[in-house]
C-alpha positions in Angstrom: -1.5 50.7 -29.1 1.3 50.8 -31.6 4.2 47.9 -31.1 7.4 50.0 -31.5 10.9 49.1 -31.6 13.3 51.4 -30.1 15.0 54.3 -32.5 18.6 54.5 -33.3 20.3 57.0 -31.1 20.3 60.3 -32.1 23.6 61.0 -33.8 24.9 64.1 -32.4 23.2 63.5 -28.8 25.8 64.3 -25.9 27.3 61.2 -23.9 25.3 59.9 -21.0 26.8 59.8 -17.5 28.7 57.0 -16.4 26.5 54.8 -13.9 29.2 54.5 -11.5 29.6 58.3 -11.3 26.5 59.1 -10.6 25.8 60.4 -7.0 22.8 62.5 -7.3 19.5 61.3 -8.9 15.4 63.2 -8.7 12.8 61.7 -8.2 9.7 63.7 -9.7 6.7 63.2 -7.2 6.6 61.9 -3.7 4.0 59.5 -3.3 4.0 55.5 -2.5 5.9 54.8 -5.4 8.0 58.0 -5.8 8.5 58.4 -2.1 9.6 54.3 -2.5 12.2 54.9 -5.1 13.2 58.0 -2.9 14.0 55.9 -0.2 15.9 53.0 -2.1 18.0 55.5 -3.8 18.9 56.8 -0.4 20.0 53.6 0.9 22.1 52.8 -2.1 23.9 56.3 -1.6 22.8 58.6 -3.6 21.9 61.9 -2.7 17.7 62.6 -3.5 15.8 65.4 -5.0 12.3 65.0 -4.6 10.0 67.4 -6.4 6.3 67.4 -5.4 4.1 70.4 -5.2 2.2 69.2 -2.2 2.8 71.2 0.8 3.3 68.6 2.9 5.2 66.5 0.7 8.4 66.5 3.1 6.3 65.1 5.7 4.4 62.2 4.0 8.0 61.1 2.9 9.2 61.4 5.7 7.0 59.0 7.4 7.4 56.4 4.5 11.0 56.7 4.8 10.2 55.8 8.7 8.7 53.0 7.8 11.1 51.8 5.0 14.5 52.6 6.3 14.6 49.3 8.8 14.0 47.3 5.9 16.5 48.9 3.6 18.9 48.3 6.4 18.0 44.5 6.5 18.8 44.0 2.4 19.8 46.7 0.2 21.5 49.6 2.1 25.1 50.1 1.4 27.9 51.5 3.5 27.6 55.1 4.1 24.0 55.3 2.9 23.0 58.6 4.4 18.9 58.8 4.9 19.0 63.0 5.5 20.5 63.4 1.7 17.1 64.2 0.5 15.2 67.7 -0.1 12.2 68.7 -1.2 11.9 71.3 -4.6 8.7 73.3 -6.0 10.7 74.5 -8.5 11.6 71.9 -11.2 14.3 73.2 -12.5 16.0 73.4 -9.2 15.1 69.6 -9.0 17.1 68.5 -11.7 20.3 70.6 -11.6 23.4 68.9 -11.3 21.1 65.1 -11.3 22.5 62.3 -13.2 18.9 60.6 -13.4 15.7 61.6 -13.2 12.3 59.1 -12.4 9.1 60.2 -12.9 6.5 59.0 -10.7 3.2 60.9 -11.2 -0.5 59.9 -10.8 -1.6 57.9 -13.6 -3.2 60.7 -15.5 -2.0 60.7 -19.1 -2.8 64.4 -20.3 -1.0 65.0 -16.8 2.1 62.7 -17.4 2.6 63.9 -21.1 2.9 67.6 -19.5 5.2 66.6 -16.6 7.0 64.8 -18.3 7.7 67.7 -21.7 7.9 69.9 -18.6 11.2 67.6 -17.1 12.5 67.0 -20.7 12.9 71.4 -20.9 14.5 72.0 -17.6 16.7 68.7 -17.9 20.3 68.8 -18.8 20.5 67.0 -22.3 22.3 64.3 -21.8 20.3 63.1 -18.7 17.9 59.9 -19.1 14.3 60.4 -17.9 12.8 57.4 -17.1 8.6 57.1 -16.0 7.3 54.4 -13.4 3.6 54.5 -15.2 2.0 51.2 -14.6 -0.3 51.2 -17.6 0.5 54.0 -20.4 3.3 53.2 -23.0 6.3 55.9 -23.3 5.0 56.6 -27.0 1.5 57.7 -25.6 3.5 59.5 -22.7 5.9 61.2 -25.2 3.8 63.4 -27.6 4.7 66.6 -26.4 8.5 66.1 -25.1 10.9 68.2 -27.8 13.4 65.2 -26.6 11.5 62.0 -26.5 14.5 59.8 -27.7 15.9 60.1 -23.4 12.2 59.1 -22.5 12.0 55.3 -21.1 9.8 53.5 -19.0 11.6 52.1 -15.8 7.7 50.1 -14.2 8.9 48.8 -10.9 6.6 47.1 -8.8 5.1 48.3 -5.1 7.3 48.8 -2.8 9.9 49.8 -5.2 12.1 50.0 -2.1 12.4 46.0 -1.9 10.6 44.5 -4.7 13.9 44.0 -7.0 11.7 43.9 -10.4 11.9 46.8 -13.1 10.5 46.6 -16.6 12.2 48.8 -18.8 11.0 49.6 -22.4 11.6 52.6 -24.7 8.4 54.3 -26.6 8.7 54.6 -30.3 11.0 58.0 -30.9 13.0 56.5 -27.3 17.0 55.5 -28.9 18.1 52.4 -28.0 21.1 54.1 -26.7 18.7 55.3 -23.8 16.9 52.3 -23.4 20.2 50.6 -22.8 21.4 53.4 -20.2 18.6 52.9 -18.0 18.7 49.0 -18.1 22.5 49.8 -17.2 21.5 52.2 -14.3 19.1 50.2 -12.5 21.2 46.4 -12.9 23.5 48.8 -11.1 21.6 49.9 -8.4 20.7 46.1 -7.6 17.1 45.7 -9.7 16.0 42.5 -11.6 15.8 44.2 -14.9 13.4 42.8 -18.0 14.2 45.1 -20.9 11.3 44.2 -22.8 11.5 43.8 -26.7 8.4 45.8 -27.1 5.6 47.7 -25.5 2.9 46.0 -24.2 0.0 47.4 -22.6 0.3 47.1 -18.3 3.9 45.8 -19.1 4.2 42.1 -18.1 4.0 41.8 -14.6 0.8 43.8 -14.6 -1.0 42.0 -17.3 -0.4 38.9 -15.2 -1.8 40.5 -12.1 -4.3 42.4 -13.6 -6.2 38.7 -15.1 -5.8 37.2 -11.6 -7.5 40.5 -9.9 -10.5 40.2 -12.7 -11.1 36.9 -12.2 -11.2 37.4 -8.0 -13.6 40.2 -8.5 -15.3 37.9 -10.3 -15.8 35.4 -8.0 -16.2 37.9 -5.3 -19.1 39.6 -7.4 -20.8 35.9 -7.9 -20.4 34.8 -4.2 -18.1 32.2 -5.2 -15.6 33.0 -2.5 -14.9 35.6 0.2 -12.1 37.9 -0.3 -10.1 35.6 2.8 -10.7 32.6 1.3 -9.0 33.8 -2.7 -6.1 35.9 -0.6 -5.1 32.1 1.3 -5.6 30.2 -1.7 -2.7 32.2 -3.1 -0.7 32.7 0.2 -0.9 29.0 1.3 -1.2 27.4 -2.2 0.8 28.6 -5.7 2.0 31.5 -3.8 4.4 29.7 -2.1 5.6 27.6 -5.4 6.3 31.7 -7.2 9.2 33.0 -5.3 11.2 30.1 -6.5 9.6 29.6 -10.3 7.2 31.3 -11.5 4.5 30.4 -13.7 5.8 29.1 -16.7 8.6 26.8 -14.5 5.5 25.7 -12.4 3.9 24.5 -15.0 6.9 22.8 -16.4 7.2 20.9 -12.9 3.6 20.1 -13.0 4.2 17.6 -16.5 6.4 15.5 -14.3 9.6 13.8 -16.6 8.0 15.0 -19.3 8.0 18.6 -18.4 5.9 21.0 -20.4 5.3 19.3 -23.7 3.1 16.6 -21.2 1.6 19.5 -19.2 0.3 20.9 -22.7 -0.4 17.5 -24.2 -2.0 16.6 -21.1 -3.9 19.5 -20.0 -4.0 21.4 -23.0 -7.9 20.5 -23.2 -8.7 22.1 -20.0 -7.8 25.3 -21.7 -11.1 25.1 -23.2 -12.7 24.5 -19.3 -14.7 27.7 -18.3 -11.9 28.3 -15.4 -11.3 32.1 -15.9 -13.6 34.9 -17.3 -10.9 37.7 -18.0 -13.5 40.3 -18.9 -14.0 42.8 -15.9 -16.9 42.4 -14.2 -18.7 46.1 -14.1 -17.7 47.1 -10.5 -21.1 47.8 -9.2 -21.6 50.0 -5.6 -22.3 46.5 -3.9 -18.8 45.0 -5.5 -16.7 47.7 -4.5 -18.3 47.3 -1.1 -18.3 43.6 -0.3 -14.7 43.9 -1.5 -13.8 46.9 0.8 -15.4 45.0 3.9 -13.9 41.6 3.1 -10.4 43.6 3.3 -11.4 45.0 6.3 -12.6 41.5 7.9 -9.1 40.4 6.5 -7.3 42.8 8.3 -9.0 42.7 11.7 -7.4 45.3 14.2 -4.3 45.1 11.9 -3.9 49.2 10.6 -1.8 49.5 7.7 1.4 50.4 9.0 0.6 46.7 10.8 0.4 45.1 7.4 3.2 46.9 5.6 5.4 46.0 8.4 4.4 41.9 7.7 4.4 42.7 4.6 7.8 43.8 4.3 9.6 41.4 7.2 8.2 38.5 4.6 9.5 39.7 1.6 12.8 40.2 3.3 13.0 36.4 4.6 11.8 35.5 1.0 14.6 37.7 -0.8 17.5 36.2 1.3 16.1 32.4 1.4 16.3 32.7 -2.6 20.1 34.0 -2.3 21.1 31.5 -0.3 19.6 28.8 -2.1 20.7 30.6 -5.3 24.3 31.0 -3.7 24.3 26.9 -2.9 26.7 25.0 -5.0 24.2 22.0 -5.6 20.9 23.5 -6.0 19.0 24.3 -8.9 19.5 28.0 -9.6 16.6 30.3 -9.1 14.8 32.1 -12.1 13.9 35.2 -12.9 10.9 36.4 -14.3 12.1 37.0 -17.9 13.2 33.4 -17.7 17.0 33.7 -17.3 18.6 32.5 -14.2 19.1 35.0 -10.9 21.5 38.1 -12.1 24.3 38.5 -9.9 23.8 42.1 -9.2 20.5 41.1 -7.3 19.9 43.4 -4.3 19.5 40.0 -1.7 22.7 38.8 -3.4 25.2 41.7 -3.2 24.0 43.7 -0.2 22.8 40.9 2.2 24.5 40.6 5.9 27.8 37.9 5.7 26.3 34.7 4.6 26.5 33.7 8.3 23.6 36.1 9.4 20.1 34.6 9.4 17.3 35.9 8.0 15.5 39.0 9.4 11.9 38.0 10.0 9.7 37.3 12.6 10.1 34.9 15.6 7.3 33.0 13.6 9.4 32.6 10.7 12.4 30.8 13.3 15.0 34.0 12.9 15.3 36.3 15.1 15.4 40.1 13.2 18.6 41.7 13.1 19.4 45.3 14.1 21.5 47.7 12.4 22.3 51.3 13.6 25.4 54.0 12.7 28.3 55.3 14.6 26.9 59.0 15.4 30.2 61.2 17.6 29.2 60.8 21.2 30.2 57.0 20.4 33.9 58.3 19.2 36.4 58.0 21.4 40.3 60.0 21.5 41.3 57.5 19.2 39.0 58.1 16.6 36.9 55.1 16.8 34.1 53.7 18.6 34.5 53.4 22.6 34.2 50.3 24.2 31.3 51.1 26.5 29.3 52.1 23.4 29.4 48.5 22.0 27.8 47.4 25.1 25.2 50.1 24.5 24.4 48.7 21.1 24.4 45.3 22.0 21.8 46.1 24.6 19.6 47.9 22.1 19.7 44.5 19.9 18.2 43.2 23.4 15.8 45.2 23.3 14.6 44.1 19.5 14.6 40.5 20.6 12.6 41.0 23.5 10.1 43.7 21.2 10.2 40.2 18.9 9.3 37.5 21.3 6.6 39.3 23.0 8.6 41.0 26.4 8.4 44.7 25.0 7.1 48.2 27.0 3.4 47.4 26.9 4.4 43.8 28.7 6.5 45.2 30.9 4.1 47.7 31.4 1.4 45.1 32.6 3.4 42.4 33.5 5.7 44.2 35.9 8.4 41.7 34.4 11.3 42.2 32.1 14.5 40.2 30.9 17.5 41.0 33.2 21.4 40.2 31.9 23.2 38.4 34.5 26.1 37.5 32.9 27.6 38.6 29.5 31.4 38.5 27.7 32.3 40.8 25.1 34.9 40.1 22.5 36.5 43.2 20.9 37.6 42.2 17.4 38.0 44.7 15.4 37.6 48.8 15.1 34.3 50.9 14.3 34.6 54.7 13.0 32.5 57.5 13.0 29.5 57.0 9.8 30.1 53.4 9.9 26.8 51.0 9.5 26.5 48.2 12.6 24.5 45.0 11.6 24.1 43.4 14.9 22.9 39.6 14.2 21.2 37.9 17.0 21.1 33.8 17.8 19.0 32.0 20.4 21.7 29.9 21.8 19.2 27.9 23.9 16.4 28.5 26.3 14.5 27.2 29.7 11.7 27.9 31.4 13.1 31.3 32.9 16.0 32.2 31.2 17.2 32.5 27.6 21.3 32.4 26.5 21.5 34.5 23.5 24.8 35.4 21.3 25.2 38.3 19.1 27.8 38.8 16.4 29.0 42.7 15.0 29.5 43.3 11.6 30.8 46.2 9.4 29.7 45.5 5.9 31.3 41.8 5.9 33.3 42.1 9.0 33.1 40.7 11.8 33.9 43.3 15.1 32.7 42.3 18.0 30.6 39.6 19.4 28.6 39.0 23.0 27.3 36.2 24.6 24.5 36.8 27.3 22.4 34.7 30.2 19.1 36.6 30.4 16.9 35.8 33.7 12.6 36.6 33.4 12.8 38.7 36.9 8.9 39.5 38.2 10.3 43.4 39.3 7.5 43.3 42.3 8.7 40.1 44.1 12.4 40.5 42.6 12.2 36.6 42.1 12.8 34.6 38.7 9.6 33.6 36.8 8.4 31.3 33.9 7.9 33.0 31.0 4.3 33.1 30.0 2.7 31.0 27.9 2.5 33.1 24.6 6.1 34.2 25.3 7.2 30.7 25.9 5.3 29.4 22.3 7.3 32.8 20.3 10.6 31.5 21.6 9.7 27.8 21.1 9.5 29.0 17.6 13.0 30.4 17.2 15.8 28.4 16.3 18.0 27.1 18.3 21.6 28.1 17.1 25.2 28.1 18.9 28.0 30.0 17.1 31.5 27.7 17.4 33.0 30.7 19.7 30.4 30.5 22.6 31.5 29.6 25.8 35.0 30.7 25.5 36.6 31.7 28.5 39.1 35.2 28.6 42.4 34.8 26.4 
């Protein structure tokens, strides 16, 4: 492939849109990573064109937006995001009229990309940017048969684009760096991590990294040097735990002590020449592709996939808002980013993250308890235009419901069990008003727990403010005897595991 360095803008090319104005974007193709950019546009506001010629493209979005929408609503959603803004188009044209941004997100086929993509560049208002999510091909291959190419950018995010914050952006080499500029605008102001790479590389940087670390596992997979488990945990309990925080090249720098990198290199330089990796792909033989398919599947166990997304995503969530927080702390080291420079401030966990008194949504393994977030629909309205009183109590109860889904009390245990949590005693402060289209972030705290009870507080926010909280005393009632019983012993270990926290209002009487 040809290095290129961006054109000059055309001279008489029309104004782009202002970022800020935008409120409709298109998304060209509906699958994991269309449908994902689909969804993350939704939650940031905007309203969604999808084309996709499938006939059931609707309905494979919208069970992906099913399954991304909670975690939207944990980190990146902002106020008024509306997730029925979206519509489905066979007809391209109709797809783009009247967008401000169009993303391209086809199958990795490059005679079918440079079509698709000529095909959006004739249909597409002039002075709209058209940006590709190929993970591999570089915009100058993609471009050839575009009358426009100098709008044509890559905009590579990485899977799920709906939380992963990264984007690589790079022009091809007829792409102006007018446009190239635009679209490293647009998505620093939708909340992504932007690299705007200097030049194109093939796989972009992200993927060239991951690509050498995949060769090598196949590797060792083909030569029975380790089972698919054991290279997934040396990642996950080993240098995968260092990479949210630095990656790589900060890891190494660490690893040379006071002496930073120049001792790493002086130091270990010579292991360089150690047969440690083999980045040539190993030819992936039937048996490979098997052994690797049923070490995933030994992996997984009786997790399905939705399973594994669903982990998948509440870690990356606890991640993203442990590295704002730590990134937000006066005193501590400030995070990096991938192309080196220090956390931007537009970062989705930074600017759309609950108040900075919320914990982090995870898993009671993780020692948080999950928030829940909901909208004000009209039945909740009351004759003074804003949310009734009784309806608070109604959401508080469904953020109830969550923790006990969390720690192990939900329908298929109450179901067997014939036991469930029973409120006894609660107090509801009414701070301030709700109205109709608002979002509610309900944030949940184990104040403390016994062997049969559990006191739990919940504070009400609107964006950043706080609106009402409740403080509860929850009893474990056996429903056949009617008597209060221990908790059982996997339930007990899930809310061992939660932490223990007691907002300063608790226990306040009336007035």
């Amino acid at each position: 492939m040809t290095d290129s360095t961006p054109a000059d803008p055309v001279p008489d090319s029309p104004a782009f849109p202002n970022v800020a104005a935008i409120d409709t974007v298109t998304c060209v193709g509906a699958g994991t990573i269309g449908g994902g950019w689909a969804a993350y546009f939704l939650a940031h506001g905007y309203r969604v064109k999808i084309w996709d010629p499938a006939p059931d493209a609707g309905e494979k979005f919208n069970r992906l937006l099913d399954a991304a929408w909670p975690a939207l609503a944990e980190l990146d959603m902002v106020a008024g995001a509306d997730r029925t803004a979206w519509s489905i188009h066979t007809d391209l044209a109709e797809a783009v009229a009247g967008t401000g941004f169009v993303q391209e997100s086809a199958p990795e086929d490059l005679a079918l990309k440079r079509g698709l993509l000529a095909q959006i560049d004739e249909v597409c208002p002039p002075n709209i940017v058209i940006s590709s999510s190929t993970s591999g091909y570089s915009m100058t291959e993609m471009a050839t048969e575009a009358a426009h190419p100098e709008r044509l950018v890559v905009g590579h995010p990485f899977n799920p684009p709906y939380l992963l914050p990264l984007v690589e952006v790079v022009g091809g080499q007829s792409t102006s760096a007018a446009s190239v500029d635009w679209a490293a605008d647009f998505f620093t102001h939708i909340g992504k991590s932007v690299i705007r790479m200097d030049r194109e590389v093939p796989g972009f940087i992200a993927n060239r990294l991951q690509e050498a670390q995949w060769r090598e596992a196949l590797y060792m997979v083909e030569q029975g040097e380790a089972t698919v488990e054991q290279i997934d945990r040396s990642i996950t309990d080993g240098p995968g735990l260092r990479w949210p925080f630095q990656g790589p090249m900060l890891t190494f720098h660490l690893a040379g002590g006071e002496g930073g990198m120049a001792h790493m290199l002086d130091h270990f330089g010579p292991s360089l020449k150690s047969p440690w990796t083999r980045l040539t792909a190993p030819e992936l033989s039937q048996q490979l592709r098997d052994d690797v398919v049923a070490g995933c599947d030994i992996e997984a166990g009786e997790r399905s996939i939705a399973d594994l997304v669903a982990h998948r995503d509440a870690g990356i969530i606890a991640l993203r808002r442990l590295t704002a927080q730590l990134d937000a702390t006066p005193d501590s080291s400030k995070a990096q980013s991938a192309d080196g420079t220090s956390g931007h401030p537009a970062s989705p966990a930074a600017v759309s993250a609950p108040p900075s008194s919320a914990p982090t949504a995870a898993t009671a393994s993780a020692s948080k308890l999950s928030t829940y977030s909901t909208e004000v629909v009209p039945k909740w309205i009351d004759y003074n235009g804003h949310m009734s009183e009784a309806f608070y109590v109604l959401v508080f109860g469904f953020a109830t419901d969550q923790v006990m889904d969390q720690l192990g009390l939900d329908a298929a245990y109450r179901e067997s069990q014939k036991a469930s949590l029973y409120t006894v005693e609660s107090h509801i402060r009414y701070l301030d008003e709700a109205a109709l289209g608002d979002r509610l972030t309900v944030v949940p705290r184990l104040v403390s727990a016994a062997e049969k009870k559990l006191h739990l507080a919940y504070e009400m926010y609107v964006g950043d403010r706080l609106v009402s909280t409740e403080e509860i005393m929850a009893l474990h009632v056996d429903q056949t005897t009617d008597r209060v019983v221990p908790f059982p012993d996997t339930v007990a270990e899930r809310i061992s595991q939660v932490v223990a926290e007691r907002p300063e209002w608790v226990g306040r009487s009336i007035g």
